[in-house]
N, C-alpha and C positions, 0 to 999 in steps of 0.2 A: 459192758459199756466202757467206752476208752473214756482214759482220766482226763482233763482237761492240761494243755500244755504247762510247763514251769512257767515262773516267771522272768523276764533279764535278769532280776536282780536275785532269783532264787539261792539261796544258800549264804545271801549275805546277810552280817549279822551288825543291826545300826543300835549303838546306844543313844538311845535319848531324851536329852537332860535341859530341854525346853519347853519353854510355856508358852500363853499367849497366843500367835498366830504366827508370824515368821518361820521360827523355826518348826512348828508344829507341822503348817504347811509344805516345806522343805521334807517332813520324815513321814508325813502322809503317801506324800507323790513315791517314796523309794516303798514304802508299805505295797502301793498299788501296784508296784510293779515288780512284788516275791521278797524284798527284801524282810527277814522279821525286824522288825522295830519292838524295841526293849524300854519303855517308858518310864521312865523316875520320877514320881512325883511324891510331893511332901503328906505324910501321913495323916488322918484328920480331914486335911481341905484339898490337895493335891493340886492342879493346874488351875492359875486365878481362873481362868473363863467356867470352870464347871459352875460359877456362883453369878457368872455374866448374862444374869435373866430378869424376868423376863423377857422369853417365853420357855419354858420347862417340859422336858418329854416327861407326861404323863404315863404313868403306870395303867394297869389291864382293866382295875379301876376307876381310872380318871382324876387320880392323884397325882398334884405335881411331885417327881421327883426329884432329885439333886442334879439331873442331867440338862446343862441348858445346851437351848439351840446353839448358842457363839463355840460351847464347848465340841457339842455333838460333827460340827463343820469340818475339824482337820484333826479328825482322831480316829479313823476307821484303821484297823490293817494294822493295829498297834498290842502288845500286851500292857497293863500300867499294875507296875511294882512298887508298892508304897514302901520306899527308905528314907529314913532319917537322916541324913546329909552332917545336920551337927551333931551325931554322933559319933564316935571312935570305927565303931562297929557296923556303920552306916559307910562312912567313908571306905572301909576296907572291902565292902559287899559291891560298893559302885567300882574302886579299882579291879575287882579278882572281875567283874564283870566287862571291865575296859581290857584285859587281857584275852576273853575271847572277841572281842569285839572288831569288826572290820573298819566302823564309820560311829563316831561319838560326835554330836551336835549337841551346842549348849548356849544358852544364851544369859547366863550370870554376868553381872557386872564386872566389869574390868578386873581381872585380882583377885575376885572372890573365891576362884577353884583353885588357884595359888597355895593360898594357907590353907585348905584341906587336900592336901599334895594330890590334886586329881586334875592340874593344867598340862599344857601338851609336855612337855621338859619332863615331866614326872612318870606322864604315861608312855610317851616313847622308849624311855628307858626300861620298860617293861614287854612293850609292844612297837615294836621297828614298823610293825606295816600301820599302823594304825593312824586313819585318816581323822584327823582331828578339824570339826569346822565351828569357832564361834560365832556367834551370830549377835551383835549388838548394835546401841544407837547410832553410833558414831564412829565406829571402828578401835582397835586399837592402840594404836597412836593419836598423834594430832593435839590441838588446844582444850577439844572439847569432849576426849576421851573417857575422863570420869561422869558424863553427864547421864542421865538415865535416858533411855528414847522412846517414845510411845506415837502410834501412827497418824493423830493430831498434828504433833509436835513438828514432827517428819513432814507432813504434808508444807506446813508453812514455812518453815527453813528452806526445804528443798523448792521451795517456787514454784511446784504447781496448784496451790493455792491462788496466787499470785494471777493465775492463768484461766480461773475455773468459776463464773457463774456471768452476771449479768453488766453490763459495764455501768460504770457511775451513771451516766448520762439516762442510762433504761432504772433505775433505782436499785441497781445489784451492788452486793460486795463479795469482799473473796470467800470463797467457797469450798470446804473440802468434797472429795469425791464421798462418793456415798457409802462404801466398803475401804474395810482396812486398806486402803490397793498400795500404799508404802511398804506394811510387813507382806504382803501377798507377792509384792514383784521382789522384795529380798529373801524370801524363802525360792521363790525359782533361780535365783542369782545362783542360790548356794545348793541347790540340787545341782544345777548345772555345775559350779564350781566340783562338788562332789563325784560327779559322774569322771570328770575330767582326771581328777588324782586319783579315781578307781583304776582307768585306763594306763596312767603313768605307772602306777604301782605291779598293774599288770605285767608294765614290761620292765621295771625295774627291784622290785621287791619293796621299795621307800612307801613309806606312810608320809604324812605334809602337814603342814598347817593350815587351816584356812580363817582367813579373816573377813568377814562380811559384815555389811552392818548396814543398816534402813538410810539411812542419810546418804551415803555412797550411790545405794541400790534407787535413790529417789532422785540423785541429780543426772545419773544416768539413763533416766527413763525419762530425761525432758525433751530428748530427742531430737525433733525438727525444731521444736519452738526453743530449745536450748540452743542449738547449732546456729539457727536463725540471728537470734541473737549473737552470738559471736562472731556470725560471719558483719553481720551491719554492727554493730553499736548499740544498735535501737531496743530498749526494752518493750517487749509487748504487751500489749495490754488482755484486758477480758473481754471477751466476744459470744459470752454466752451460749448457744450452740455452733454458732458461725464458726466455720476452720478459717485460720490463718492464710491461706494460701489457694486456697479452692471455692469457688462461689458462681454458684447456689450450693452450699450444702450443711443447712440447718434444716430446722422444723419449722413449719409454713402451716399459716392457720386456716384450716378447713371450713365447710359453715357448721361443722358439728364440734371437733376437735383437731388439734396439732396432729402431722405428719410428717416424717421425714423427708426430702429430699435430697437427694447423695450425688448431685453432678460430678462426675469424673473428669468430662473431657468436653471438649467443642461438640463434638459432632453429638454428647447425649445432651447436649443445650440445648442446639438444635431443635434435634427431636423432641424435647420438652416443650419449646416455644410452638412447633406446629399443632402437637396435640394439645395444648393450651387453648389454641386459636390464637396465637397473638407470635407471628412465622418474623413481623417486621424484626420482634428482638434482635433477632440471632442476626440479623446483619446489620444492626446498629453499630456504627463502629468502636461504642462507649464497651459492647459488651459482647464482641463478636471473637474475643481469646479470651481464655482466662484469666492473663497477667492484671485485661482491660478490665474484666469483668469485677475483679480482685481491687485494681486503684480505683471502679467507682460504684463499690458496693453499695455504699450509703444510697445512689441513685436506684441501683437493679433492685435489691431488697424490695422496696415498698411495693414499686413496679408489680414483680410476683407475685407478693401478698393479694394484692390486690383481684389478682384473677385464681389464687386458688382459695381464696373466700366461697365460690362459686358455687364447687362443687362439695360432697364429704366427704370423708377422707378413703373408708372404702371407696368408690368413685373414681379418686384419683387415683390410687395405688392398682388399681383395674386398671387405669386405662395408661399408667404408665406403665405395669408392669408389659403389657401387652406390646408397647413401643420400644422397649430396651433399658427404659430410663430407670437407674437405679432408685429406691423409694421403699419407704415400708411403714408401719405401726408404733407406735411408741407405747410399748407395754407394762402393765404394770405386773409385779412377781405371780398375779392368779394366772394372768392370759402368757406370761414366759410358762413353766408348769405344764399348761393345759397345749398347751403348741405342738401341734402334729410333728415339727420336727426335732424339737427336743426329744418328746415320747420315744423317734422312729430312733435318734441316734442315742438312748438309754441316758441322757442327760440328767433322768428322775429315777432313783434307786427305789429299792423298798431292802432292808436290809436286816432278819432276825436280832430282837434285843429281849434279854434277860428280864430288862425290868416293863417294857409296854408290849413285846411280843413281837412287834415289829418297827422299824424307823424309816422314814423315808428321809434319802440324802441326796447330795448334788452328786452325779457318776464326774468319771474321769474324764477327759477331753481327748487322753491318748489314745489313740489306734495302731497297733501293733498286727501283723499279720502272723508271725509265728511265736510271738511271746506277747500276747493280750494280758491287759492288766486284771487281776481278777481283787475281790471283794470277800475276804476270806472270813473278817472279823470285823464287827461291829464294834461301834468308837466303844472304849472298855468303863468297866464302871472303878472304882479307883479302889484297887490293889487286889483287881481279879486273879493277877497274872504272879502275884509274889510267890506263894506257896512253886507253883507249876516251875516258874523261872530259874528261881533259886536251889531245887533240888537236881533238876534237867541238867540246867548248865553248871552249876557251881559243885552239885554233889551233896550239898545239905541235908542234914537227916530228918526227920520228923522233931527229935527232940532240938537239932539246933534251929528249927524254925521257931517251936513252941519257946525258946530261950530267949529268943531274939526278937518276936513280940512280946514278952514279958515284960521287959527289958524297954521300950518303944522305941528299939532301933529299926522295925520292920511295921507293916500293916498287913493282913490279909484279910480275904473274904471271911472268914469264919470269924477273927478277930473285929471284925469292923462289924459284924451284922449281929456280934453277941450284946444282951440288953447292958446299960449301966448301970 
């Protein structure tokens, strides 16, 4: 049986020294794609989300354990080595580990890796190639450098908040998105930025800095509606599901439940309006562009409601899809899941675990054709990987592990499962 291909990132070797989602995320995606990820977390409790539960993988018994879902999300493809950080002997096992290291992600507060000499200035001097990316609120520099950032926080600073639920006039206020989606699109920032000074280094030998951080990663994802705004003046308001610039393309109430409809273009208006039964639309001149369609939504809206009251929503998604017209379901997490095309494109993992025997997880989005991401290790249980890590890579004996749990500058599996 031929082995299954390397990965891109095979043979690279990421420290890292983040919690949370951000950066977790960021050292998942290089997991998935070969790199080994070396995980640090704090002894005892390790990464806050492992405690971020309700709801808890259960054991083979149907005991909750210490694994939550929030944690289980961006930790596949990882080892986690429980070190002590404020210790002496803690710090010097994360440096001698930054020395084989390709790629170190860390997302501590401003300074903080400063005075345990483990920030980039320290580790460079040790390791020239070594790609260093921090990951914080705010970046930094700037006014608001020392502040802490959390993806709440981030949503409403950065303005899509601002942008996100039902307007005053329908009884809505501002609204966060429903998933971390601030630390989520900062952790692709900094893959990306990562990828980028892998490349550089390729062709130069240099290792780099990198500075990332949620509030950057969030004003830069305002996109059209941020640009919009700059190019007019005009601050936008909330529009609930309605787009800014496109219309018909909200959810429209069926006579069972809400459906989407996605107009693109004229010509799928059109076609909307005749399968409708209602063909005069499309050449009304109030909504025969979309520019028109767009300055007199308030009019078209009700207009539509109106006739797809009519039918259900299956109904319509049948008989638009059949016409061209873009349109579909508004799903709730059972019927995403259960969805033929999720299933067909492996969107739904099942993935061996030590403590319930198996897990199921969100797969990767990436497709690769000669280097596919693979699924090597299930998110870890905290300080699976110490004993393994630290001998492999560092050369450590038996007795200097047995020393250095003594000690509680380390955690390991044995150490952690023994009674008190």
């Amino acid at each position: 049986m031929s082995s299954s291909p390397a990965g891109a990132l095979s043979g690279l070797v990421v420290l890292d020294l983040s919690r949370i989602l951000a950066g977790p995320t960021c050292t998942q995606i290089l997991g998935d794609l070969g790199a080994e990820v070396i995980k640090i977390e704090r002894p005892e409790k390790g990464d806050d989300t492992r405690g971020w539960g309700p709801p808890f993988l259960k054991d083979a018994a149907g005991r909750e354990t210490q694994e939550s879902a929030y944690y289980l999300s961006s930790n596949r493809n990882k080892r986690s080595v429980a070190i002590n950080l404020a210790s002496e002997a803690g710090q010097k096992l994360v440096r001698d580990l930054a020395i084989k290291a390709d790629v170190l992600v860390e997302n501590f507060k401003v300074g903080d890796l400063k005075r345990r000499g483990l920030d980039f200035d320290s580790l460079k001097a040790v390791n020239p190639g070594l790609i260093y990316c921090s990951i914080s609120g705010f970046g930094q520099t700037g006014p608001y450098s020392s502040r802490a950032g959390y993806d709440f926080l981030i949503q409403g600073m950065g303005g899509i908040m601002s942008l996100t639920g039902l307007p005053d006039d329908e009884g809505g206020t501002e609204t966060k998105v429903g998933v971390g989606i601030a630390d989520v699109m900062c952790g692709m920032y900094a893959t990306v930025s990562i990828l980028a000074a892998l490349n550089h280094r390729n062709k130069t030998g240099e290792g780099q800095y990198l500075d990332i951080s949620l509030f950057d990663s969030q004003v830069s994802w305002l996109i059209n509606q941020g640009v919009a705004h700059l190019v007019s003046g005009e601050i936008p308001g909330r529009l609930g599901n309605g787009h800014p610039t496109i219309v018909p393309y909200e959810t429209f109430p069926a006579s069972d439940m809400s459906f989407i409809l996605a107009v693109g273009n004229d010509s799928q208006f059109k076609k909307f309006c005749v399968a409708a039964g209602a063909p005069a639309l499309a050449d009304d001149p109030r909504f025969a562009a979309n520019a028109d369609r767009v300055r007199n939504r308030k009019d078209l809206v009700p207009l539509i409601r109106r006739l797809t009251i009519e039918k259900t929503a299956v109904e319509w998604i049948e008989l638009l899809e059949r016409e061209g017209v873009p349109c579909g379901p508004v799903n709730d997490l059972g019927s995403v899941f259960t969805d033929p095309q999720v299933l067909a494109r492996n969107m739904k993992i099942s993935m061996p675990h030590e403590l319930s025997g198996s897990v199921d997880l969100i797969g990767s989005p990436i497709r690769m054709s000669k280097t596919p991401v693979a699924y090597r290790r299930s998110p870890p249980t905290l300080g699976e990987g110490t004993e393994d890590v630290l001998t492999s890579l560092l050369g450590l004996t038996d007795d200097d592990i047995r020393q250095l749990s003594a000690s509680g500058s380390i955690q390991t599996r044995q150490s952690r499962e023994e009674p008190e």
